[in-house]
N, C-alpha and C positions, 0 to 999 in steps of 0.2 A: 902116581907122581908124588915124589916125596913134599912134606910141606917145607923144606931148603929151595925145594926146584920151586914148586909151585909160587912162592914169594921173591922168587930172585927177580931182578929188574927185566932177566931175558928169559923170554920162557920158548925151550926151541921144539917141542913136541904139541899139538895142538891138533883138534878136530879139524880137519877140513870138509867141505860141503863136497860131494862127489864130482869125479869129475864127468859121470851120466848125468847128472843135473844140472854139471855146469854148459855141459852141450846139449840138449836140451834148449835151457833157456836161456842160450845165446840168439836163438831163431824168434825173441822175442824184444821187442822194442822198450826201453826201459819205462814209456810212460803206461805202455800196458802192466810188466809187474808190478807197478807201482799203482796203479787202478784197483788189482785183484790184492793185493795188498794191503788194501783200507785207505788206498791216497796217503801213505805212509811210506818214509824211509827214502825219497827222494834230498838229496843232498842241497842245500841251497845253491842258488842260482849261482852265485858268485864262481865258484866250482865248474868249469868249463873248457871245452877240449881246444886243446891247441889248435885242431886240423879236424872238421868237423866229421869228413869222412870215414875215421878211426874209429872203432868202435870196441870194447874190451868185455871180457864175461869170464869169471875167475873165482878164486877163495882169495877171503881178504887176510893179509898179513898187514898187523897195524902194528903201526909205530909213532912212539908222544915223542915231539920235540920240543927244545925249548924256544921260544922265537929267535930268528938267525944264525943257529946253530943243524948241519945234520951230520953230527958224529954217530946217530944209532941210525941214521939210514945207510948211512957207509957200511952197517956191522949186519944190518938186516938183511940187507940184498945178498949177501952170503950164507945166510941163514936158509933163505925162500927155498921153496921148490918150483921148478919149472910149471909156468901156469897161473902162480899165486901173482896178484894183484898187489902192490903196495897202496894202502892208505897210511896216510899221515895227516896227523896233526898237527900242526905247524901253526894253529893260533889264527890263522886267517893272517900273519904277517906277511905284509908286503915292502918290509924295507929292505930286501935282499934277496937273492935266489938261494932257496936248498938246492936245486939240481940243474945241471943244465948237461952239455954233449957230452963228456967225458961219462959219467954217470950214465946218463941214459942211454947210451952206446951199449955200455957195460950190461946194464936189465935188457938188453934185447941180445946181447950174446948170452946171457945167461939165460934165456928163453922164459924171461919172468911175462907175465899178460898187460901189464900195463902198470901206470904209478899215478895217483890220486892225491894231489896236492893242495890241504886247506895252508895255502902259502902261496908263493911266488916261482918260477922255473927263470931262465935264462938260455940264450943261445935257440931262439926262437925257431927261426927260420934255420937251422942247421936240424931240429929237431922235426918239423915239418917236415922237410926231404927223408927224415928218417923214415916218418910212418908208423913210428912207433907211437900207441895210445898214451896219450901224456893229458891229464884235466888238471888244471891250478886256477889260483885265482886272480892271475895275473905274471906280468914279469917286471923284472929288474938287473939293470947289470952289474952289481955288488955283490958279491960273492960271502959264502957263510963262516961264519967258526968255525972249530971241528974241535970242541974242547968240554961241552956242557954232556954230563949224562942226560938219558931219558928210561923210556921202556919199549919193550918188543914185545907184542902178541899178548899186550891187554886191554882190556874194552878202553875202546875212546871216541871223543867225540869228533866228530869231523863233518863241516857244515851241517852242525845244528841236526846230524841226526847220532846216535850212540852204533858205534862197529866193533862187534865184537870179532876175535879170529878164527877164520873158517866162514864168516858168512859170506853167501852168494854176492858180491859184486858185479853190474850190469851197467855200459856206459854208453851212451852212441849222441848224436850230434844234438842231443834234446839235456843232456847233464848226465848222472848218474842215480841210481838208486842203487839200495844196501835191501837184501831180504836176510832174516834170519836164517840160520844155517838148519836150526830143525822144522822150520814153515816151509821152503824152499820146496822141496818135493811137490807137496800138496798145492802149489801155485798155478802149478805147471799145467793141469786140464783147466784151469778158473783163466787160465792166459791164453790157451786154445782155443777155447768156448769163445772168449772176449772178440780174439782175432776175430774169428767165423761170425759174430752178432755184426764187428764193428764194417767187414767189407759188406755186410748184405743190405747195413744201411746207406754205406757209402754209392751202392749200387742203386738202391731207390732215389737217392736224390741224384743220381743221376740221370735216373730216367724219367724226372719229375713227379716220383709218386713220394707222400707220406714227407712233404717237407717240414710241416710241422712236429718237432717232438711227442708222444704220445702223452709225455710224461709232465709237459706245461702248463699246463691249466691246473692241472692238478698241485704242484708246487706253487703258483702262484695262489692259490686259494690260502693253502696251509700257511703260506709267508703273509698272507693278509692282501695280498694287492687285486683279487678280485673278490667278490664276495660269492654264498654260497648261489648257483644255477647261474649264474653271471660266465660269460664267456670274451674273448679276445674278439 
């Protein structure tokens, strides 16, 4: 990549996270990658699906706006490859919508994975019926600019976590989390394992054995709230 290309505002060539690992760890719940992960790279709450049903698993194509403006998401969504996930930053603004039907009509003909909004959406309930994966942080029926530059496909922040392009993105009715695109791989047995620990506990307390954590007494020592041979 020449350094012309590499610093121009749109960068159209970029790694993406495979799309074997994006299937893969679709079959996984974003709170568990987000567990095996370090409890890291979940999105803030604010950030939330339209239709809780919806669930998205992709490479992240990001895009910096300026608040109330989406003239580079209009340029991105033609950029994307079928699959890629839009994140955008959008500032957490809520005085307007970046996107609503028209738009997200259009990312689902264009067979994009979903779109990631630290912003506001619109045309709610027309998007619902879509089905299409849409997370924002709310809506508005004010409609944007289309006149402010920004950037495509460079790191950004988006609900308080940093997305760079090509990383794993994973959404489902709990938020989303962001994994790095070169960690991603190696998650994937630490998410399997997780699954397999967390049903067999799920299964003891259901049959009333071992309701107590194994691990409580012990954390409560270290936190100071029993003292040492002292028990619950």
């Amino acid at each position: 990549m020449s350094d012309k290309t590499s610093l121009s505002d749109i960068r159209r060539d970029v790694e993406r996270v495979s799309p074997e690992i994006v299937k893969q760890a679709s079959a996984f719940a974003a709170s568990i990658l987000a567990d095996v992960a370090g409890r890291r790279g979940a999105l803030d709450g604010r950030i939330a699906p339209l239709s809780p049903s919806t669930r998205l698993a992709g490479p992240a194509l990001t895009i910096e706006v300026r608040p109330g403006d989406n003239l580079m998401i209009h340029a991105a969504m033609f950029l994307a490859k079928p699959g890629d996930v839009l994140v955008i930053d959008g500032k957490a603004d809520r005085t307007c919508a970046l996107m609503g039907s028209i738009m997200i009509n259009a990312c689902k003909k264009l067979g994009l994975g979903g779109v990631i909004l630290d912003a506001a959406c619109r045309d709610t309930e027309e998007l619902r019926e879509l089905g299409f994966p849409v997370y924002a942080v709310g809506s508005n029926p004010n409609g944007p600019t289309k006149n402010v530059p920004g950037r495509i496909n460079w790191p950004i922040s988006c609900g308080g976590v940093t997305v760079n392009p090509g990383d794993l993105v994973v959404g489902d009715a709990d938020g989303v989390v962001v994994v790095e695109r070169e960690k991603a791989a190696a998650l994937l047995e630490l998410a399997a394992k997780k699954v397999a620990d967390e049903r067999a506990r799920i299964a003891d307390i259901v049959s009333g054995k071992n309701l107590r954590p194994k691990w409580l007494e012990a954390s409560l020592r270290t936190a100071g709230v029993l003292k040492e041979g002292e028990t619950l």
